[in-house]
C-alpha positions as CSV (number, residue, x, y, z in Angstrom):
1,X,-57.9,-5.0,-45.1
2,X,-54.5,-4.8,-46.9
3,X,-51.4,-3.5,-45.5
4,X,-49.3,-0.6,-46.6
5,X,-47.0,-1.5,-49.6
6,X,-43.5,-2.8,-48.8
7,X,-41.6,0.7,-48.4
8,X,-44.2,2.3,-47.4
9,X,-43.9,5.5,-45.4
10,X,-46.4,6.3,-42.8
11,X,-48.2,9.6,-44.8
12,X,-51.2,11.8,-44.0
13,X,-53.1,13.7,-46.6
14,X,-55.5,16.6,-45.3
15,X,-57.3,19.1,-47.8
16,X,-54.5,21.7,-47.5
17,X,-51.4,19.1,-48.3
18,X,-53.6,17.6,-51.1
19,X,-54.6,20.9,-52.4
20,X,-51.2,22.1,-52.7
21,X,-50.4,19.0,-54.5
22,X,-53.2,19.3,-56.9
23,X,-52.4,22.9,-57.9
24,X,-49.1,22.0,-60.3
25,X,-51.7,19.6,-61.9
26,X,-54.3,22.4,-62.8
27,X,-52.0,24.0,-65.2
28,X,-50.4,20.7,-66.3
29,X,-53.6,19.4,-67.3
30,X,-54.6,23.0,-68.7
31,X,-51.7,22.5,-71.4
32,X,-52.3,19.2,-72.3
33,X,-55.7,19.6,-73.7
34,X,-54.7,22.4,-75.9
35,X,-51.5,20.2,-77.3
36,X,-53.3,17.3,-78.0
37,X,-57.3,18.2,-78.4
38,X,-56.8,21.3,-79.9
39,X,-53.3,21.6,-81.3
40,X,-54.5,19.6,-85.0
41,X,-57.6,20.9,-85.4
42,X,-56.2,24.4,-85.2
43,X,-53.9,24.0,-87.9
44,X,-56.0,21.8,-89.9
45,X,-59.1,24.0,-90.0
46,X,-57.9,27.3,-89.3
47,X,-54.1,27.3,-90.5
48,X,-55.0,25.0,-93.6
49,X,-52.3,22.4,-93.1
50,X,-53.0,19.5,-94.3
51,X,-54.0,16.3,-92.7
52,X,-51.1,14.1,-94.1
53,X,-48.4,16.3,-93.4
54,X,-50.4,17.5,-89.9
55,X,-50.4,13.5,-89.0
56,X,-47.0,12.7,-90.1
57,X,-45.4,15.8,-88.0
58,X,-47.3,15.1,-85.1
59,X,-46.1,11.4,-84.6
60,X,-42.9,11.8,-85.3
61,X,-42.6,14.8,-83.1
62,X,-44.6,12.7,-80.2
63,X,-42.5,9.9,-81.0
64,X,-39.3,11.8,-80.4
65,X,-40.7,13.2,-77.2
66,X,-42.1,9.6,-75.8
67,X,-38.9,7.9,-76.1
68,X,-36.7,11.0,-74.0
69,X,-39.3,10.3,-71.1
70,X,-37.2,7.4,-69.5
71,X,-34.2,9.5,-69.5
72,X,-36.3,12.5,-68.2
73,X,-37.5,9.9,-65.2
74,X,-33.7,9.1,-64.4
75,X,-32.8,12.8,-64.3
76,X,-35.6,13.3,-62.0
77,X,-34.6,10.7,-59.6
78,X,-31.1,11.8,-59.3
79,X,-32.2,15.5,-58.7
80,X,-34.3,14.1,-55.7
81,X,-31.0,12.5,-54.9
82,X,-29.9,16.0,-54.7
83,X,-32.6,16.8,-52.1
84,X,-36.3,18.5,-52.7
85,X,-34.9,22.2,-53.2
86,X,-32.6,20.7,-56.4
87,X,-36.1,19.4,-57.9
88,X,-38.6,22.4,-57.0
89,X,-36.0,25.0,-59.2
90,X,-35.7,22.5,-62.0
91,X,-39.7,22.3,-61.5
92,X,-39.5,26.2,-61.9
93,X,-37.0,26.3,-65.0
94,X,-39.0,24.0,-67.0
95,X,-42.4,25.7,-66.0
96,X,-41.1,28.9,-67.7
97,X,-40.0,27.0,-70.7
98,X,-43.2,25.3,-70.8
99,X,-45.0,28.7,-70.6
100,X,-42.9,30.5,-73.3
101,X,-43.0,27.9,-76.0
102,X,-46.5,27.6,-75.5
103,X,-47.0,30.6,-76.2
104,X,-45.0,30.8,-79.5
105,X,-46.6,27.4,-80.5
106,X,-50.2,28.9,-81.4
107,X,-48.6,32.5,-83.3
108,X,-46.4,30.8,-86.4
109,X,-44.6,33.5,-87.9
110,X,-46.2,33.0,-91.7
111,X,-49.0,30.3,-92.8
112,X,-46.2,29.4,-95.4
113,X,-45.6,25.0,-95.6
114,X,-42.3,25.4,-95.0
115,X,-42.4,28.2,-91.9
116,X,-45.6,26.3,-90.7
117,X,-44.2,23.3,-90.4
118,X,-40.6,24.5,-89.0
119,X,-42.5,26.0,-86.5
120,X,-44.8,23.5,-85.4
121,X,-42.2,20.6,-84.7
122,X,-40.1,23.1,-82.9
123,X,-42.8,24.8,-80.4
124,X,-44.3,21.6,-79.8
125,X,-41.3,19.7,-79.3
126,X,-40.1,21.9,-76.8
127,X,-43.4,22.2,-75.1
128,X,-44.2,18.7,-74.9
129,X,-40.0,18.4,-73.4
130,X,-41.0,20.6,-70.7
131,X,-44.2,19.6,-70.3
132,X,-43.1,15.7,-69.9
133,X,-39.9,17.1,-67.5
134,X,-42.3,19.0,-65.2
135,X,-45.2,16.5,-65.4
136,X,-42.7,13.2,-64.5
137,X,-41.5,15.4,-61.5
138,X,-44.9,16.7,-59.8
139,X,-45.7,12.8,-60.2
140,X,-42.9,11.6,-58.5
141,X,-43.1,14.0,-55.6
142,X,-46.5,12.3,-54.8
143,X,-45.2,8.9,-55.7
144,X,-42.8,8.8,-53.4
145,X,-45.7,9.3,-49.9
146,X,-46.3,5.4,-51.2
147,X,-49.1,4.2,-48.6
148,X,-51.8,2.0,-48.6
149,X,-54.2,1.7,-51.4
150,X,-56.9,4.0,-50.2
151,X,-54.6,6.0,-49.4
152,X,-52.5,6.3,-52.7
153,X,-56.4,6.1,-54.4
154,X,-56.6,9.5,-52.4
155,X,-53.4,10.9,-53.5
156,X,-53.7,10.1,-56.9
157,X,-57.1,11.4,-56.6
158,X,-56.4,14.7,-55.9
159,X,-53.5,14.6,-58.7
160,X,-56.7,13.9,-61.0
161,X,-59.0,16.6,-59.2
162,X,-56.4,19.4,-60.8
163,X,-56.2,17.7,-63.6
164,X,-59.7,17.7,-64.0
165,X,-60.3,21.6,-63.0
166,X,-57.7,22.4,-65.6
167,X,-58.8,20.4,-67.9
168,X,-62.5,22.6,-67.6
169,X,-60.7,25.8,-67.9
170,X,-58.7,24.3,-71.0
171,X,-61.9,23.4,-72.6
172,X,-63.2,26.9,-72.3
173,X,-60.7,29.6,-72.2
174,X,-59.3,29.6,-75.5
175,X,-63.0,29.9,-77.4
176,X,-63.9,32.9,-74.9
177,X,-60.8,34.4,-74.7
178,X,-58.1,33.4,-77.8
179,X,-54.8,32.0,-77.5
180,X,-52.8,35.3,-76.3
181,X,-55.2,34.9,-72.5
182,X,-54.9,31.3,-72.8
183,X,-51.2,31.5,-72.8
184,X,-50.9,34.2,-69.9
185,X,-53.2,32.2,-67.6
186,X,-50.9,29.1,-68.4
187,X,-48.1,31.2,-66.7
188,X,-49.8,32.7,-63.8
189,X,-51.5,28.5,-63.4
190,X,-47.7,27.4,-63.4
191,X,-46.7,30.4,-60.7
192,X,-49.3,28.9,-58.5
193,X,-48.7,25.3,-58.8
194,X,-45.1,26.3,-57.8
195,X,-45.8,27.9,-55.1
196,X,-47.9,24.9,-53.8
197,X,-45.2,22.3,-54.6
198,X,-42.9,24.4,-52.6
199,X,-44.4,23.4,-49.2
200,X,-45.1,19.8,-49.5
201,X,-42.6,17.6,-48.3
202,X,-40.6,15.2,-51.0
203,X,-41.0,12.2,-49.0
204,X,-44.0,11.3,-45.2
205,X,-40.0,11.1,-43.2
206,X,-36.5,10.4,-44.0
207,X,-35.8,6.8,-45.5
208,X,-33.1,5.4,-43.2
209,X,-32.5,2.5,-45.6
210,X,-32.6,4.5,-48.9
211,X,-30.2,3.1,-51.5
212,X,-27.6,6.1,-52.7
213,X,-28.1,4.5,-56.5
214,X,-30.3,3.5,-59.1
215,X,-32.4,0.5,-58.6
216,X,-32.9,-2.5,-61.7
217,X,-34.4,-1.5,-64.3
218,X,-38.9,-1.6,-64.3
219,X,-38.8,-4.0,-67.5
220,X,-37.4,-6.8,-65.1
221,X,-40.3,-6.6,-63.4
222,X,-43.5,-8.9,-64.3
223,X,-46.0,-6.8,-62.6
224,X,-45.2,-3.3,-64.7
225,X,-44.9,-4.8,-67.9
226,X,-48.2,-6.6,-67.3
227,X,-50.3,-3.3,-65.7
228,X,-48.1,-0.9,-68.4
229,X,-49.8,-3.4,-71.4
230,X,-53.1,-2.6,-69.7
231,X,-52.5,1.1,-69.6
232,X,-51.6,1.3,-73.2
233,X,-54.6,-0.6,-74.4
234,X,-56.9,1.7,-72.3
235,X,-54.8,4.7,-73.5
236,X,-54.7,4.0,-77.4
237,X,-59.1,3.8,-76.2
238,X,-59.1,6.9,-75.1
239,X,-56.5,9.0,-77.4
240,X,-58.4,8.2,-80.5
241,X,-61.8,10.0,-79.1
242,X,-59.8,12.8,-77.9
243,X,-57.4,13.4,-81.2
244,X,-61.2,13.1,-83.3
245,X,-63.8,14.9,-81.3
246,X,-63.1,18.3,-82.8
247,X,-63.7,16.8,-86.3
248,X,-66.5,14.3,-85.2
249,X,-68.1,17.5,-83.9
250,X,-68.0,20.1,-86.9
251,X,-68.0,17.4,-89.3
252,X,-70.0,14.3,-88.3
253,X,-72.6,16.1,-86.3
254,X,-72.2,19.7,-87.9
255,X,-72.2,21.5,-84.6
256,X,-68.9,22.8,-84.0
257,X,-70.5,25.6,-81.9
258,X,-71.3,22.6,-79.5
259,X,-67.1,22.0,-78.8
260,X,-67.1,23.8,-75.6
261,X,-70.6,23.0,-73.6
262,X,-69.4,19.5,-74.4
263,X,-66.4,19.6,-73.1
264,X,-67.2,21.5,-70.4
265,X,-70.3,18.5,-69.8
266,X,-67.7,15.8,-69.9
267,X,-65.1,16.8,-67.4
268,X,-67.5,18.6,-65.6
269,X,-69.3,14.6,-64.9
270,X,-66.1,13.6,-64.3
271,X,-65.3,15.8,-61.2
272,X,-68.4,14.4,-59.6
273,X,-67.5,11.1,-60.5
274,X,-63.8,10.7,-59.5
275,X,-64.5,11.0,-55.8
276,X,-66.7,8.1,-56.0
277,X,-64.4,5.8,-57.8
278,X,-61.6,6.7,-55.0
279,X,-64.4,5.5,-52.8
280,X,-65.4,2.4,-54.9
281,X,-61.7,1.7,-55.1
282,X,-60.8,1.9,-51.3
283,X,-63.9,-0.5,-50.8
284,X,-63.8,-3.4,-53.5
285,X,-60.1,-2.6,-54.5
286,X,-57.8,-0.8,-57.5
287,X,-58.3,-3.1,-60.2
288,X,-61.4,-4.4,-60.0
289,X,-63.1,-1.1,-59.5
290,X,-60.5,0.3,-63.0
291,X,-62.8,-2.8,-64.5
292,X,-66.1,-2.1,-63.6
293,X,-64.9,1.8,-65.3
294,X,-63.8,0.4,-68.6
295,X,-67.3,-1.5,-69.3
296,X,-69.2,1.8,-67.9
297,X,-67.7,3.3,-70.6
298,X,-67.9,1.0,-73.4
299,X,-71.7,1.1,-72.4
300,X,-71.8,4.6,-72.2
301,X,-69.9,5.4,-75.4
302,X,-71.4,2.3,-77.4
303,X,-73.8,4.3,-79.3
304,X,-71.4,6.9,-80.6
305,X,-70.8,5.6,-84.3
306,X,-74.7,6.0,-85.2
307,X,-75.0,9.9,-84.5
308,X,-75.9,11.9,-87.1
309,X,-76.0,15.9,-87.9
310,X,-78.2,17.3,-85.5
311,X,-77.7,14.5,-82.5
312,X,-76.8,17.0,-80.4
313,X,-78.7,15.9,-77.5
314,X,-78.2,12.5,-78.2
315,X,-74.2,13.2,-78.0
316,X,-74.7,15.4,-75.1
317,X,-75.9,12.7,-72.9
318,X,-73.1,10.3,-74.1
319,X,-70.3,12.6,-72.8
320,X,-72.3,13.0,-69.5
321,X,-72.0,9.5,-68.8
322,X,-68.3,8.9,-70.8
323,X,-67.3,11.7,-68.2
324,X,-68.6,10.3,-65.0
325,X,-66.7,6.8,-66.0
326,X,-63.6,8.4,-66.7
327,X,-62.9,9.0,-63.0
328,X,-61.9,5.4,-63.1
329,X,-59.3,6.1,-65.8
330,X,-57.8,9.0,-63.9
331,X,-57.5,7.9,-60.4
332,X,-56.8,4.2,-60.5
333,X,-53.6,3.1,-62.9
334,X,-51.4,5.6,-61.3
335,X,-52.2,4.4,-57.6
336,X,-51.8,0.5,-59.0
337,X,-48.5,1.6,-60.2
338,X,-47.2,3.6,-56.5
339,X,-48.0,0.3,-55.5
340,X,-46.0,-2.0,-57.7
341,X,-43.1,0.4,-57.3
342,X,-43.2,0.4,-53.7
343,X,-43.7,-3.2,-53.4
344,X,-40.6,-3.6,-55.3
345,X,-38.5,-1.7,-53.1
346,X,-38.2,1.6,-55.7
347,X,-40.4,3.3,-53.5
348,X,-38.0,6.4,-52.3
349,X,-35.7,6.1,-54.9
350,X,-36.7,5.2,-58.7
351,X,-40.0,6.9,-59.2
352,X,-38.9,8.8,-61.9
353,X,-37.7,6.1,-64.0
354,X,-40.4,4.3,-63.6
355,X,-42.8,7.8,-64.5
356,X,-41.2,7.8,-67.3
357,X,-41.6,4.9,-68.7
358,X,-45.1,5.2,-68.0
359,X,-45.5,9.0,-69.7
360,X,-43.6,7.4,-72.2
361,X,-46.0,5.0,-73.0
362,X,-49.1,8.0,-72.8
363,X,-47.0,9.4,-75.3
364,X,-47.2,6.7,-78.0
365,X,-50.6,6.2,-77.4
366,X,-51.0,9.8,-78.3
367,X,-48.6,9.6,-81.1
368,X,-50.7,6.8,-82.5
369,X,-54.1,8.1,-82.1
370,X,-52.4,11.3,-84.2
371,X,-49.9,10.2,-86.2
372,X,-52.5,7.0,-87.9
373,X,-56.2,8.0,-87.4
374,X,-56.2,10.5,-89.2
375,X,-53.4,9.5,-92.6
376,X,-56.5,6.8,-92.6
377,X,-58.9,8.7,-92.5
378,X,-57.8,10.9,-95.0
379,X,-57.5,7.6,-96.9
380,X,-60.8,6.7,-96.3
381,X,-62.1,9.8,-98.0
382,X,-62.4,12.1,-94.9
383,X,-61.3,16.1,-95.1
384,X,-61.9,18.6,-92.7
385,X,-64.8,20.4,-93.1
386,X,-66.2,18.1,-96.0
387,X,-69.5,16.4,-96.6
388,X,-68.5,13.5,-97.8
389,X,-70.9,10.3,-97.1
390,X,-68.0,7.5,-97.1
391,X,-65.5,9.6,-95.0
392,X,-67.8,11.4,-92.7
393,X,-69.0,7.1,-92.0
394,X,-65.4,6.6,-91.3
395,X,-64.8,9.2,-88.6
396,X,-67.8,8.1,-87.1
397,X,-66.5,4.3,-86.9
398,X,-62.6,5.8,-85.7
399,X,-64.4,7.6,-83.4
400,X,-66.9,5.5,-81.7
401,X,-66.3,2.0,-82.9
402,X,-62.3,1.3,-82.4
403,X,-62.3,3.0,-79.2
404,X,-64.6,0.0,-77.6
405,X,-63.4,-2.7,-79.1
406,X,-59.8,-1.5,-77.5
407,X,-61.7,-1.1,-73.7
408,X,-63.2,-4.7,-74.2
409,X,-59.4,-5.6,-74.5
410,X,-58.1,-3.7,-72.0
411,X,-60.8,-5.3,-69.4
412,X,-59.5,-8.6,-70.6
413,X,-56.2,-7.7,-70.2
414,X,-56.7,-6.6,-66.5
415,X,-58.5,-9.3,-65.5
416,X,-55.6,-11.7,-66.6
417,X,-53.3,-9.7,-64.6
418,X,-55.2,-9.5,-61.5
419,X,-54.9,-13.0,-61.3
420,X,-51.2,-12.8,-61.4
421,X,-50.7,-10.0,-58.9
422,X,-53.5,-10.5,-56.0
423,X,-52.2,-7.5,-54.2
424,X,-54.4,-5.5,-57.1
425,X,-57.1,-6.3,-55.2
426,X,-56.5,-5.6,-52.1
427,X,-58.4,-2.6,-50.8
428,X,-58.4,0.0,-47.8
């Protein structure tokens, strides 16, 4: 049995205070599929931009945005300097401009090269600004409660639960119901997460020993360079599936009518499966349990670059099982990092820098999944929507082949750490 992480605060979290916390992540989560699932294959496929340019646009736009995270995490931390009300209307002001450039980023005013592209790095640009500002806060605000490691398993946990449920309504909205609906239930998503966020305290009590300024900064610390180089292996694993399964589906498997059932499968496995890996976690301990959840997947995703046209089934059953070990992914890291900023006395008082950092480094992953899969792919002989033998061999080996190899090193990576930093393990 481990005790609470230095800075700690004493902290309960019952259904109603987890549920309000989880609501800003439903439509957090219910933007980010679109912006980074969706988002290329739409103007790809339907838009006809192409691949190159689409690539080259979206890393350097990503890029731009991952490296503003760190300053977004310091202005976060000073507005909780501020007090709580300071953070919940900056929460509100960049929900609105999350929901309004949204909007705008799916309706380009002409399919021209030029327009198209003017239009694209600006709507996304501000999106993912607002989007990054928003998400670093809502993170912070749970950050802060510190605890235990069951009990920050639990918070982060119900982070993930949102994330999870608007992730499912991400994956089927917009092919039921078109961009315009998709972008008003964004808003009215956003006016209840607010309204959640508004009644949670911003920290279990007052911190009687709170420092008034910022702390050193998190690269002076071992233990978050060490778990952030884990996190980015793992990331880079999982952004390259997710920037290629629209075109591994229409293309590779030539049932893009299959998109959303999929979808839907996947993060539907992994609502039943995240409150067992909180479970796991609080039992056998953070990082050992985030270990046993990169080799289920490897095994469950292993057989991915041999599907065919037709494997429908056959796919089916490998985002079933993908999806129940992808709990692991969601839940764990961030509770592992509550701790190590708690334990190095931030807890209260630098989340947001250290958020930051952290979205920063989701970011590149993204940015690289984007902005170099697919240049090489192209490369390799791959277009949209084209039959050709050599490329359509290539997508399947970016899709399902890379993405393993990168787990496998991630494990590794993890394992070498844990021995560094025993508290990893520690459990309950």
């Amino acid at each position: 049995m481990s005790t609470p992480a230095a800075g700690a605060l004493p902290m309960t979290l019952g259904w109603r205070r987890g549920l309000g916390y989880a609501s800003l992540a439903v439509p957090l989560a219910f933007v980010s599929l679109p912006l980074y699932v969706n988002l290329p294959y739409h103007y790809a496929s339907v838009l006809g931009m192409p691949l190159a340019a689409l690539g080259a646009v979206m890393l350097a736009v990503r890029l731009l945005d991952a490296f503003i995270d760190p300053a977004l995490g310091r202005a976060v931390d000073a507005l909780f300097r501020r007090g709580a009300a300071a953070a919940r209307w900056a929460a509100g002001l960049g929900s609105l401009v999350l929901a309004l450039a949204f909007a705008a980023l799916w309706r380009p005013p002409s399919t021209a090269p030029a327009v198209m592209t003017a239009w694209l790095v600006a709507a996304l640009l501000t999106s993912t600004l607002a989007y990054s500002g928003v998400s670093i806060l809502h993170q912070s605000w749970g950050t802060r409660w510190g605890g235990g490691p069951a009990l920050r398993a639990r918070v982060t946990g119900w982070r993930e639960a949102g994330t999870l449920t608007g992730v499912l309504l991400a994956s089927a909205l917009p092919v039921w119901a078109g961009w315009n609906a998709t972008s008003l239930a964004l808003a009215l998503l956003l006016a209840a997460g607010l309204l959640g966020l508004s009644r949670l305290p911003a920290r279990a009590r007052p911190h009687l020993h709170q420092q008034p300024q910022p702390g050193p900064s998190p690269w002076r610390l071992a233990a978050f360079r060490q778990l952030l180089a884990v996190f980015m292996l793992n990331g880079i694993a999982s952004a390259i599936p997710a920037t290629l399964l629209p075109f591994f589906i229409a293309d590779r498997l030539q049932l893009p009518q299959w998109q959303a059932p999929l979808l839907l499968g996947y993060f539907a496995a992994a609502v039943l499966g995240l409150p067992l890996w909180v479970r796991m976690a609080a039992r056998w301990g953070l990082a050992p349990t985030w270990r046993l959840g990169m080799a289920a997947s490897v095994l469950a995703f292993a057989a991915t670059p041999w599907l065919a046209a037709g494997d429908g089934a056959a796919f089916a059953a490998v985002c079933l099982c993908s999806g129940l070990a992808l709990g692991a992914d969601l839940a764990l890291p961030g509770a592992l990092l509550t701790g190590v900023i708690h334990r190095n006395g931030a807890g209260g008082r630098d989340e947001g820098v250290y958020l930051g950092w952290w979205t920063c480094a989701t970011k590149l992953n993204l940015a690289l999944a984007a902005g170099l899969a697919l240049p090489l792919l192209a490369a390799a002989g791959y277009r949209s929507g084209g039959r050709d033998e050599a490329g359509l061999l290539a997508l399947a080996w970016a899709y399902g082949g890379l993405p393993c190899l990168l787990k496998l090193a991630a494990a590794a990576a993890l394992w070498r750490a844990e021995g560094l930093n025993p508290s990893w393990k520690d459990h309950a």
